[in-house]
C-alpha positions as a LaTeX table, in Angstrom:
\begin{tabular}{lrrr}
\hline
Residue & $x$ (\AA) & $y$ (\AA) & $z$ (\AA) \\
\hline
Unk1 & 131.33 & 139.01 & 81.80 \\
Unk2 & 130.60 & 137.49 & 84.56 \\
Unk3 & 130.27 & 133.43 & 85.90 \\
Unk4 & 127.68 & 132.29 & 88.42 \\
Unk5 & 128.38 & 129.06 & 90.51 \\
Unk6 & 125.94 & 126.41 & 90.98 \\
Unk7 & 127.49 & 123.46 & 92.59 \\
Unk8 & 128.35 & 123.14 & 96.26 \\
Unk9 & 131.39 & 121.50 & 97.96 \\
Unk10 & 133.60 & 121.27 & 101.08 \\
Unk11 & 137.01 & 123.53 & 100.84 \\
Unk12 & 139.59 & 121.96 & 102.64 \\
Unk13 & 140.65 & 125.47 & 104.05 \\
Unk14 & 137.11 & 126.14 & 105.15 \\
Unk15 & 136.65 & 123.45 & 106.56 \\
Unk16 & 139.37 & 122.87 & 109.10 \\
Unk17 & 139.01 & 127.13 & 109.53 \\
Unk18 & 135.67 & 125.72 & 111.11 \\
Unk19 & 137.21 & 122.60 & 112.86 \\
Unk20 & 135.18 & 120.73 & 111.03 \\
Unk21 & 135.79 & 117.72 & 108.45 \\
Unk22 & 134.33 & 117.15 & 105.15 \\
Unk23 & 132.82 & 114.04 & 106.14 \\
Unk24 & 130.66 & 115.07 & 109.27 \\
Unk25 & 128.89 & 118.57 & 107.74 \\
Unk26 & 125.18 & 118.34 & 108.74 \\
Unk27 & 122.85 & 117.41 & 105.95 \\
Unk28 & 120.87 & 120.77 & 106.72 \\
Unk29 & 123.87 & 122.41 & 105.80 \\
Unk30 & 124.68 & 120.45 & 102.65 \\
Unk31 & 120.79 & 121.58 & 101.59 \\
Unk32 & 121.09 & 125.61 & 102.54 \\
Unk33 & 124.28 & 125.48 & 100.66 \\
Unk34 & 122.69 & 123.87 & 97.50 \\
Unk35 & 119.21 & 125.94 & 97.99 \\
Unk36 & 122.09 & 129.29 & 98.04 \\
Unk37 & 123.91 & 128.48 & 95.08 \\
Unk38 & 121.06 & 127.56 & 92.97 \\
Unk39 & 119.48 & 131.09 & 94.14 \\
Unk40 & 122.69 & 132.87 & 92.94 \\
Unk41 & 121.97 & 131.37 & 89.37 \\
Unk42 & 118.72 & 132.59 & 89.85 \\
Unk43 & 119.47 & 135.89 & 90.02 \\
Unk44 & 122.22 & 136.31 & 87.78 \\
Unk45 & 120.93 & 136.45 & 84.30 \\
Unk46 & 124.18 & 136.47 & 82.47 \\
Unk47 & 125.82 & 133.49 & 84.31 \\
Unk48 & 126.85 & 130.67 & 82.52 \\
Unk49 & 127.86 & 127.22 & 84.93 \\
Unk50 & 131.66 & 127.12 & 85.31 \\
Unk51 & 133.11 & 124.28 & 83.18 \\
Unk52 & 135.79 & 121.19 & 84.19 \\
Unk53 & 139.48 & 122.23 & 83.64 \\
Unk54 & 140.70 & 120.14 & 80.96 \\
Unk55 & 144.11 & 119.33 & 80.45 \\
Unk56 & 146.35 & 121.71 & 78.89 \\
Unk57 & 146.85 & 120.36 & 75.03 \\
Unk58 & 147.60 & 122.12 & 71.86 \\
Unk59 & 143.82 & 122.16 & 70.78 \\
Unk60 & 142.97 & 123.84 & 74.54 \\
Unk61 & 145.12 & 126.74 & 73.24 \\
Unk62 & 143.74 & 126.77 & 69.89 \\
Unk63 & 141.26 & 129.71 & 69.17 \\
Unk64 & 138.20 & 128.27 & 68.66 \\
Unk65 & 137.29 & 130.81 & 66.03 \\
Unk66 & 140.73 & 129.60 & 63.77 \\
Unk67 & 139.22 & 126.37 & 63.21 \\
Unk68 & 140.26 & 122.73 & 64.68 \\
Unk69 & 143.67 & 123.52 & 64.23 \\
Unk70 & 146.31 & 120.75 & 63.85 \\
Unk71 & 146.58 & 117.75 & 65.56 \\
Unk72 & 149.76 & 117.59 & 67.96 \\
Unk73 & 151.95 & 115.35 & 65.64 \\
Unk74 & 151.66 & 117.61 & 63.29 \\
Unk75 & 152.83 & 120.84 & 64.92 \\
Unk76 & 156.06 & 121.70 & 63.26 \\
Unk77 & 158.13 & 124.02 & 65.65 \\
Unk78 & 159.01 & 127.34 & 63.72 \\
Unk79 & 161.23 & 129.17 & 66.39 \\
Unk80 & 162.90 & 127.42 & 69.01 \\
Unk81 & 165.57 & 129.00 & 71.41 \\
Unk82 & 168.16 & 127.27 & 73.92 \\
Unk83 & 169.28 & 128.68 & 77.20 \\
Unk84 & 169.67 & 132.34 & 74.77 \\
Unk85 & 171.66 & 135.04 & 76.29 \\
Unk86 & 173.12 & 138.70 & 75.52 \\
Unk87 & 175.44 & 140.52 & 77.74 \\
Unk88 & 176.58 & 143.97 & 77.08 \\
Unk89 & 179.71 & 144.78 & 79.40 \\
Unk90 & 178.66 & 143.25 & 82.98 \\
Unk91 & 174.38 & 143.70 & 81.80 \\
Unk92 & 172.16 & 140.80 & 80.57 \\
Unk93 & 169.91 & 142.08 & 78.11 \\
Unk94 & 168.43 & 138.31 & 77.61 \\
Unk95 & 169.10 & 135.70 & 80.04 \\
Unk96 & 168.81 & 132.04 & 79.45 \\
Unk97 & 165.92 & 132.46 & 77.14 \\
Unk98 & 164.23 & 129.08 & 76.34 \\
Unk99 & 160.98 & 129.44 & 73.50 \\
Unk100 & 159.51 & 127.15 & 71.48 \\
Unk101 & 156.80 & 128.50 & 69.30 \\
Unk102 & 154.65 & 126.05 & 66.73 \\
Unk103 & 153.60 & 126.97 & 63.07 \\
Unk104 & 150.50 & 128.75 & 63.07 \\
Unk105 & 150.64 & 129.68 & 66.15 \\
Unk106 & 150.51 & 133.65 & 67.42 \\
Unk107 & 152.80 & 133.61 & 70.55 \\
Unk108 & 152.64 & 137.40 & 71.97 \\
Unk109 & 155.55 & 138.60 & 74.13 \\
Unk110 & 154.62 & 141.10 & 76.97 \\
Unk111 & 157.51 & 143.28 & 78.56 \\
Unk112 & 158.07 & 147.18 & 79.47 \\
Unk113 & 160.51 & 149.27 & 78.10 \\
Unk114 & 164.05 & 148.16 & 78.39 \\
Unk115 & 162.65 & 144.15 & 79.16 \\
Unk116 & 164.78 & 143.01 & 76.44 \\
Unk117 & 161.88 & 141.72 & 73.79 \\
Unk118 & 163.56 & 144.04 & 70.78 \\
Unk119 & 166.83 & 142.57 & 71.53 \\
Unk120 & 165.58 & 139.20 & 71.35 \\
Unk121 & 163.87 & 139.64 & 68.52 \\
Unk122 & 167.16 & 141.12 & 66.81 \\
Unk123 & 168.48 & 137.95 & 67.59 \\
Unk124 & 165.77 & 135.70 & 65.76 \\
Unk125 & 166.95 & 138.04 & 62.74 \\
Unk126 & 170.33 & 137.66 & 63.05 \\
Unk127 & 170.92 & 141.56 & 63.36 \\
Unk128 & 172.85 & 141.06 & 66.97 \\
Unk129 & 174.68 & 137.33 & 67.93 \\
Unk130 & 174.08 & 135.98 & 71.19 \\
Unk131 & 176.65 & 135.87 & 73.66 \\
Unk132 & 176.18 & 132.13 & 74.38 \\
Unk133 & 172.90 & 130.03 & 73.71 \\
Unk134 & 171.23 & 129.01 & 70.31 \\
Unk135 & 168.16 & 130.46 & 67.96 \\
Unk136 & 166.83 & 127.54 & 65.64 \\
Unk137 & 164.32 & 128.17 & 63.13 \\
Unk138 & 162.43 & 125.69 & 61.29 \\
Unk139 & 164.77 & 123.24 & 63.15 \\
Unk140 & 167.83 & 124.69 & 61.62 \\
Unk141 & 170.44 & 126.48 & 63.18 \\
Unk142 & 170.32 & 130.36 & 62.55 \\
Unk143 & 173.91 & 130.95 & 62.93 \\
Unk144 & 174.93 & 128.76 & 59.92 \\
Unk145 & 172.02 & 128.52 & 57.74 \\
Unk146 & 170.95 & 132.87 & 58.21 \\
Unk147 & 171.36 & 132.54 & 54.02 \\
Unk148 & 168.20 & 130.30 & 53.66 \\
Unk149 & 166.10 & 130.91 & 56.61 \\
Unk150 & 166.15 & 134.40 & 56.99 \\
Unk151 & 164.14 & 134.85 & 53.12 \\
Unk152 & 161.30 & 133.09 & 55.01 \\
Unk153 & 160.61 & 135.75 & 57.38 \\
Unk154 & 158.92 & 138.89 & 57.30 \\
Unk155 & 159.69 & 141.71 & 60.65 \\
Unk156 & 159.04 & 145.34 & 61.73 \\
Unk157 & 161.78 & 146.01 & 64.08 \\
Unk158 & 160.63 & 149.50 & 65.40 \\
Unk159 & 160.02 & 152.09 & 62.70 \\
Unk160 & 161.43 & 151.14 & 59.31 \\
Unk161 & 162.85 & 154.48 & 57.39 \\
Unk162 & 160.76 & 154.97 & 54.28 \\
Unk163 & 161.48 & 157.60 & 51.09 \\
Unk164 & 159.21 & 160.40 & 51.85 \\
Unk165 & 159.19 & 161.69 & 48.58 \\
Unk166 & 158.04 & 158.20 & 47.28 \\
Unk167 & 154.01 & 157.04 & 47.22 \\
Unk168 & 153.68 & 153.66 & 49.00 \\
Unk169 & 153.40 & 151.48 & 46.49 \\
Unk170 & 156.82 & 152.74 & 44.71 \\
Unk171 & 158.06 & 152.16 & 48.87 \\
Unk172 & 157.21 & 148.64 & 48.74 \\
Unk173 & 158.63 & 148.78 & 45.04 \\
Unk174 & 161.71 & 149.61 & 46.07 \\
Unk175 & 161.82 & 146.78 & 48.98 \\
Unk176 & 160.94 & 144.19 & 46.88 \\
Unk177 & 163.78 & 144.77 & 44.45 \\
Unk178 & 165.93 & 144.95 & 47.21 \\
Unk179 & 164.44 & 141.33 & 48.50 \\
Unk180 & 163.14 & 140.03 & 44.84 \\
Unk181 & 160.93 & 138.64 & 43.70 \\
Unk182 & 157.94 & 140.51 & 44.44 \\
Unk183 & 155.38 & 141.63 & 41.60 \\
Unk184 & 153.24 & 144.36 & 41.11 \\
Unk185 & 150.05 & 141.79 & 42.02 \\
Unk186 & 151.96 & 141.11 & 45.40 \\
Unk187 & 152.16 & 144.88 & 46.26 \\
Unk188 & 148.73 & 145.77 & 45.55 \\
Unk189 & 147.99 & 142.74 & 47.62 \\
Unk190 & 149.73 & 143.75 & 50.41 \\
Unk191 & 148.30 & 147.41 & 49.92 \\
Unk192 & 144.80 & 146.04 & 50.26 \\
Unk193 & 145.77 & 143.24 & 52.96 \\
Unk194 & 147.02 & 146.47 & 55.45 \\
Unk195 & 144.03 & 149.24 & 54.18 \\
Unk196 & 145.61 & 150.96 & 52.17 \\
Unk197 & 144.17 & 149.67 & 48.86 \\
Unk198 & 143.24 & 153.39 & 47.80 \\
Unk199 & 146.08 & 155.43 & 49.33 \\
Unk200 & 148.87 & 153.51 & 47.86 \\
Unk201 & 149.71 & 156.04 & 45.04 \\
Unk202 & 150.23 & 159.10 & 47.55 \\
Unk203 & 153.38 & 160.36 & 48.77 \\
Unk204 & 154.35 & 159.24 & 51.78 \\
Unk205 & 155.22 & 162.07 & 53.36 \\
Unk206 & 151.67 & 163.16 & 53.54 \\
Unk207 & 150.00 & 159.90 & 55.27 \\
Unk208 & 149.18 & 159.89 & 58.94 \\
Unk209 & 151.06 & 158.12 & 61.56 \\
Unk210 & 148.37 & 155.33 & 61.27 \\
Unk211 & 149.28 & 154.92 & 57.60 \\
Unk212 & 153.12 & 154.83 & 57.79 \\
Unk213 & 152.49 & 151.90 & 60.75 \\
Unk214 & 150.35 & 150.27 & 58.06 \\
Unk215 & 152.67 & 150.54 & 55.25 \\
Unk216 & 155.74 & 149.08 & 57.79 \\
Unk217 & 153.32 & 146.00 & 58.87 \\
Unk218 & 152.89 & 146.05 & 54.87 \\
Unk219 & 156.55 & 146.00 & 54.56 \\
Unk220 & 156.96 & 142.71 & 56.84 \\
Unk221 & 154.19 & 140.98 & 54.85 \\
Unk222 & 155.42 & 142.33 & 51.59 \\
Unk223 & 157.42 & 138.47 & 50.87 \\
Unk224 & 154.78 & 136.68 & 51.96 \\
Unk225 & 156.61 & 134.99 & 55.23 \\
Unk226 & 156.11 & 132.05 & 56.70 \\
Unk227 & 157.47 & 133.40 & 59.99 \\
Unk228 & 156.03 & 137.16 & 60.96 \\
Unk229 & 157.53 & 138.84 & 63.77 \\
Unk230 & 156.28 & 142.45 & 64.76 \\
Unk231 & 157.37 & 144.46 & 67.16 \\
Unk232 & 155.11 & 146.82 & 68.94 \\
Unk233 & 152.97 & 146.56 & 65.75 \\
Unk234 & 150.22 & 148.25 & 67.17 \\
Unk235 & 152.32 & 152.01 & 67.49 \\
Unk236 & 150.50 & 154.82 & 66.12 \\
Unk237 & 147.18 & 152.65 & 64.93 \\
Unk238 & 144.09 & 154.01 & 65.65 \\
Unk239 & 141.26 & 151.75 & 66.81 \\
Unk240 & 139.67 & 150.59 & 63.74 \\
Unk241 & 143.26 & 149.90 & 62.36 \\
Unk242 & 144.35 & 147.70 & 65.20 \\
Unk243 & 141.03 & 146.17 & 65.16 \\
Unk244 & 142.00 & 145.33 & 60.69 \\
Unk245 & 145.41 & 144.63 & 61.80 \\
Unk246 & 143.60 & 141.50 & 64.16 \\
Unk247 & 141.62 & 140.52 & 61.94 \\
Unk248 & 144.45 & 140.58 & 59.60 \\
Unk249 & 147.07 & 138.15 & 61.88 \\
Unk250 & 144.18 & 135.55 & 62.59 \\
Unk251 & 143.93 & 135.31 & 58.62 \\
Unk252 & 147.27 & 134.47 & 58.59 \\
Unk253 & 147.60 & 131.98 & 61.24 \\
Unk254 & 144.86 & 130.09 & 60.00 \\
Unk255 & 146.80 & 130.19 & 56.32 \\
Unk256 & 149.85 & 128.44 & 58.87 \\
Unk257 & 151.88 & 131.90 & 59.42 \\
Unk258 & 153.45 & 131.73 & 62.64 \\
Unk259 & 153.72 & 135.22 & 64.24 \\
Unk260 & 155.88 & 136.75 & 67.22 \\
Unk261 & 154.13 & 139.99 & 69.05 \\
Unk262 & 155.94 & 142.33 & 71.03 \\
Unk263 & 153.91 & 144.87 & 73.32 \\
Unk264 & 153.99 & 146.74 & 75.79 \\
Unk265 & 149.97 & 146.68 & 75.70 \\
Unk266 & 148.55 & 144.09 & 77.84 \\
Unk267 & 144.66 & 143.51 & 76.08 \\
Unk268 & 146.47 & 143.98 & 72.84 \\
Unk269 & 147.65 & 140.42 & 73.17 \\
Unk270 & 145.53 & 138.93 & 74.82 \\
Unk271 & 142.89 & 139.55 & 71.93 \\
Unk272 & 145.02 & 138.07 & 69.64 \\
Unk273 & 147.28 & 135.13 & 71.05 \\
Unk274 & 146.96 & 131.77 & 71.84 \\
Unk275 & 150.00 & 132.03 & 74.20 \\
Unk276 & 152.02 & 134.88 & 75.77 \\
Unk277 & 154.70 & 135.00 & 77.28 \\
Unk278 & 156.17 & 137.87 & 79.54 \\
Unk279 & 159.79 & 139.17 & 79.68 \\
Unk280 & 161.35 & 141.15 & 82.80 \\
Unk281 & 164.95 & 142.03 & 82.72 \\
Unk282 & 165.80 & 139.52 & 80.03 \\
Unk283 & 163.88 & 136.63 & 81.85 \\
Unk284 & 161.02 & 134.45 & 80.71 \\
Unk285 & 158.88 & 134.69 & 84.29 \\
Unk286 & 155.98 & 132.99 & 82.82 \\
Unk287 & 154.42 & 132.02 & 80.02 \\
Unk288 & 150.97 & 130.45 & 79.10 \\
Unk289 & 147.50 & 131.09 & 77.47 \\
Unk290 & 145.92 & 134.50 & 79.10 \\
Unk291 & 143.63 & 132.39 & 81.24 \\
Unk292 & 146.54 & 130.69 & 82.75 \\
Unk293 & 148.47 & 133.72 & 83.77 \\
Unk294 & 145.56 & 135.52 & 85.34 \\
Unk295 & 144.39 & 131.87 & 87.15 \\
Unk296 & 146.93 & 133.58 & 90.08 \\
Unk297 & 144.73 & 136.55 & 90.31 \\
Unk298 & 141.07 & 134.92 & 90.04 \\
Unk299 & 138.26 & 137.46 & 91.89 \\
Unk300 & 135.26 & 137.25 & 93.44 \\
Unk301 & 132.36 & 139.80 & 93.81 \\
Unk302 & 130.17 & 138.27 & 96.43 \\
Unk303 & 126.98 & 140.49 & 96.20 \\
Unk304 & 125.25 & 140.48 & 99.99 \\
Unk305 & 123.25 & 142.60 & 102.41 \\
Unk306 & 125.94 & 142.58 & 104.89 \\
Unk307 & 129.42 & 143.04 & 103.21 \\
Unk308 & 131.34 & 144.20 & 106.03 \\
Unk309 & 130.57 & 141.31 & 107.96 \\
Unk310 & 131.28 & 138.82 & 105.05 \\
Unk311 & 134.64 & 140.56 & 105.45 \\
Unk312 & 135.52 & 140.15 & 108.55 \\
Unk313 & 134.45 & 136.73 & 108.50 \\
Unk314 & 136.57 & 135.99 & 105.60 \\
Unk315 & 139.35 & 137.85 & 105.99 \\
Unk316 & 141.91 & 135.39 & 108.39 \\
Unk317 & 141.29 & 132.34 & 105.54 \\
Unk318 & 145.12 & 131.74 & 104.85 \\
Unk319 & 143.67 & 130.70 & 101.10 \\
Unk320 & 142.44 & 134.32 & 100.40 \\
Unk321 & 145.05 & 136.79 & 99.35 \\
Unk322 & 143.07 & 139.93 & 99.92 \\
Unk323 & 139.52 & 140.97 & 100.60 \\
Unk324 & 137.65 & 144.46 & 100.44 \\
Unk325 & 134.61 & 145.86 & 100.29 \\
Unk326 & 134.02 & 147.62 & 97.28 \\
Unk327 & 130.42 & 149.55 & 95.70 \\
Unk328 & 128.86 & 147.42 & 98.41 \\
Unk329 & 130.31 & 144.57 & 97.04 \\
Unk330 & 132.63 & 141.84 & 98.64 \\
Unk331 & 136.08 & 141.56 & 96.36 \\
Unk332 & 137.77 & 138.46 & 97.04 \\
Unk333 & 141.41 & 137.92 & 95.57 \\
Unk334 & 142.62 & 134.08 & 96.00 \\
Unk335 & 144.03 & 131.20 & 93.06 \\
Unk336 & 142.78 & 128.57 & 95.47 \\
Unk337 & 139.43 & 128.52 & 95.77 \\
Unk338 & 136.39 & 128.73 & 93.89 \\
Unk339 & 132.91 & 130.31 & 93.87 \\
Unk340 & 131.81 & 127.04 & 95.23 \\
Unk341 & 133.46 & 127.30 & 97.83 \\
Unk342 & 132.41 & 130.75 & 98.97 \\
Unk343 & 128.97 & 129.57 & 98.54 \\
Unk344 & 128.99 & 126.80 & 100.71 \\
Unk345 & 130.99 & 128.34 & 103.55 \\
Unk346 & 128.63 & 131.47 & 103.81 \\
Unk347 & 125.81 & 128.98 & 103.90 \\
Unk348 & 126.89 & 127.33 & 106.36 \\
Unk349 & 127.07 & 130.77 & 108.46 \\
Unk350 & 123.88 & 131.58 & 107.66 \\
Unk351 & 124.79 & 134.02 & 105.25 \\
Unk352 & 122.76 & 134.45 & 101.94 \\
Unk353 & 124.61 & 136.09 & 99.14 \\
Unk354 & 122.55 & 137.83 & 96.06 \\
Unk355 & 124.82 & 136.62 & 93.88 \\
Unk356 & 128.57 & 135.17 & 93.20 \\
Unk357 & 130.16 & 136.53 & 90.30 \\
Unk358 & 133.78 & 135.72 & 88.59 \\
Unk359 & 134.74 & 139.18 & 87.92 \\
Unk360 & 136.84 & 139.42 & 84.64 \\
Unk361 & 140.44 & 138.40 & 85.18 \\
Unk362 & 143.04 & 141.63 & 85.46 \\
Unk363 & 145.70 & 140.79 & 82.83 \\
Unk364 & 147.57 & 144.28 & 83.92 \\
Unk365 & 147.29 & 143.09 & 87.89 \\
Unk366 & 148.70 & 139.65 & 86.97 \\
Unk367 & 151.68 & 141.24 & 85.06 \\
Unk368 & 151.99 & 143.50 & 88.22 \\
Unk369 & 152.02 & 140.79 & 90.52 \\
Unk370 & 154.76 & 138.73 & 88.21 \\
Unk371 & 157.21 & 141.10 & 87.87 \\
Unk372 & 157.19 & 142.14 & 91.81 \\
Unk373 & 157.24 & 138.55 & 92.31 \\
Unk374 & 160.34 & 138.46 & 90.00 \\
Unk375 & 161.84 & 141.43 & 91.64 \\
Unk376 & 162.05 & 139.92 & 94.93 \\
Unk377 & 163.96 & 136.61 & 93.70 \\
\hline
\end{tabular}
């Protein structure tokens, strides 16, 4: 996808680049600029104007596609944590973890191996204590009310162990004696809610690795919970199934399920939350919708007869992080500045570009660029 610019203004780093001030540009210039960018929409027949930035509220991070959503005084907060720590001997596996997460909401966390998002989630479940900090949930505390809360949620912590011998309906049988109260209507439910409607009466031992990940997310859903929390939910699922197993999780928020994501998969989150938040060595380094993590790594594909000398014209702007020349193309990487502006200074140089695009935002280079940022602290 790609965003054409059509409106024309004076960047401040431009500008005093040139010497010049925003108030005394020639009107010749002010018209070449504005004959440019309308010739960029022109020729870019998938374009769409870029919109205002609104400010951030809890119906900006809404999915459009969920509904409205609730209004903000009526967001009740389904996990918070305070300042949430674990230390094993002299290592922090969590560090001062702070996380507030609303009902209904799908909050994704995003983390490589050995980040610390399983052992955070073990403490949201009460299967490890923290060392020093607090997990609330539902605005009670965990660590004297684990009796009623923890019946409200439903988890995959890596691979659950399942009989093999046993189909997977008599599985989920067994589970939901274990848990109670769980009919047979509620198991064939589940069955059909995770695609297994007409598999559920074969051993177990003979399903695929797709099919034992289904059963498992089965297994977290099997209580209907009001709190979900998966981790790495997406293991061993082919496409189709992780495309269900979406599908699935947006049903579910829009019913009011909250739901915690852990991945290692970048675009696996980002297709399904509203925020995410990323973990490196036990920190929370940032957190937001997708959008606003990748606003550091915005790009530019300025499409001209003369790339080379766009670059070097371009490439001592203090606002532009890096610059290349790529299939003939002009890449620009900067969070600063926007197509508008790139229009209006090559304009004024008497430089005509094809076409400026908004090249879709990297999610994997803004992870990159956060954790080596977080690595130099």
């Amino acid at each position: 996808m790609s965003i054409v610019v059509t409106m024309c203004f004076i960047p401040e780093q431009f500008a005093a680049l040139e010497g010049r001030k925003a108030g005394k540009m020639r009107p010749a210039d002010t018209q070449r600029a504005q004959t440019t960018a309308q010739r960029a929409w022109n020729n870019q027949q998938t374009g769409r104007p870029v919109q205002s930035t609104e400010p951030l509220t809890y119906r900006n991070i809404w999915p459009a596609a969920w509904g409205t959503g609730p209004s903000s005084a009526q967001i009740e907060i389904v996990v918070q944590t305070r300042a949430l720590t674990r230390v094993y001997g002299k290592q922090a596996a969590v560090q001062d973890f702070n996380l507030t997460v609303g009902r209904g909401q799908v909050f994704g966390l995003l983390g490589p191996r050995g980040a610390g998002k399983t052992t955070l989630l073990r403490m949201l479940l009460k299967l490890i204590r923290p060392t020093s900090g607090e997990v609330l949930l539902f605005g009670q505390p965990l660590a004297t009310q684990a009796e009623r809360l923890l019946p409200r949620i439903g988890a995959l912590i890596e691979r659950p162990s399942f009989q093999p011998y046993l189909n997977g309906y008599d599985n989920l049988l067994t589970l939901g004696a274990c848990t109670g109260g769980v009919t047979s209507r509620r198991i064939e439910e589940t069955l059909q809610a995770v695609g297994l409607a007409g598999r559920g009466r074969e051993r177990y031992s003979t399903y695929t690795p797709s099919m034992r990940q289904r059963l498992a997310i089965g297994a977290a859903l099997l209580t209907d919970p009001e709190l979900i929390i998966l981790d790495e939910p997406c293991n061993d699922l082919d496409p189709a199934s992780i495309a269900d197993l979406r599908n699935l999780l947006r049903r579910l928020a829009s019913l009011g399920k909250t739901i915690i994501l852990a991945s290692r998969t970048l675009d696996e989150l980002r297709e399904i939350c509203a925020r995410i938040g990323i973990i490196r060595w036990g920190r929370l380094i940032a957190e937001g919708t997708a959008e606003e993590i990748l606003h550091p790594t915005v790009r530019w594909a300025v499409e001209i007869s003369n790339p080379e000398k766009v670059r070097q014209l371009l490439q001592d702007i203090e606002a532009i992080e890096a610059i290349k020349v790529e299939a003939g193309r002009v890449i620009i990487d900067s969070p600063g500045i926007r197509g508008q502006n790139i229009i209006y200074f090559l304009a004024c140089h008497d430089l005509w570009p094809d076409s400026v695009q908004k090249l879709e935002s990297d999610l994997e280079q803004a992870y990159i660029q956060l954790t080596r940022r977080e690595g130099r602290r």
